[in-house]
C-alpha positions, 0 to 999 in steps of 0.5 A: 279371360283376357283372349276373350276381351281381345276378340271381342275389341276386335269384333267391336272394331270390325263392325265399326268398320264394316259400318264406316267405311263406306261412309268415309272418303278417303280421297275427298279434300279438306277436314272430310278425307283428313277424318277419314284417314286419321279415322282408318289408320286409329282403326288399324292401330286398335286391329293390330293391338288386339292383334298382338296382344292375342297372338302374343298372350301367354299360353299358361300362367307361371305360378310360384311354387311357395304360394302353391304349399301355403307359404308366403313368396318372401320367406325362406324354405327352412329356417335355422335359428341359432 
């Protein structure tokens, strides 16, 4: 479930980018090109978030044994009482 909210954050950021970029100039001086650049390198840092986190997701979820059987993760097996 969460593959799919990464994928869909980097189909997000890759529109905004396909949309900006040829807006920004990059090379311009003053605030315009401090936006554009500070505005690229938060785009690269959202792409390569995503991207981590997709290629680094865990393949199955571990399960504990104990909750599978019924029986609460803080209890033993078996029990002597004396």
């Amino acid at each position: 479930m969460k593959k799919n909210r990464y994928l869909l954050c980097l189909l997000i950021c890759a529109l905004l980018l396909y949309y900006a970029f040829p807006k920004l100039s990059i090379f311009a001086e003053g605030i315009e090109g401090i936006f554009a650049r500070v505005w690229l390198a938060f785009a690269f840092i959202v792409i390569s978030g995503n991207l981590t986190a997709l290629f680094y997701f865990p393949k199955t979820a571990k399960t504990d044994n104990r909750m599978l059987h019924g029986q609460p993760a803080g209890t033993k097996a078996r029990s002597y009482q004396d």
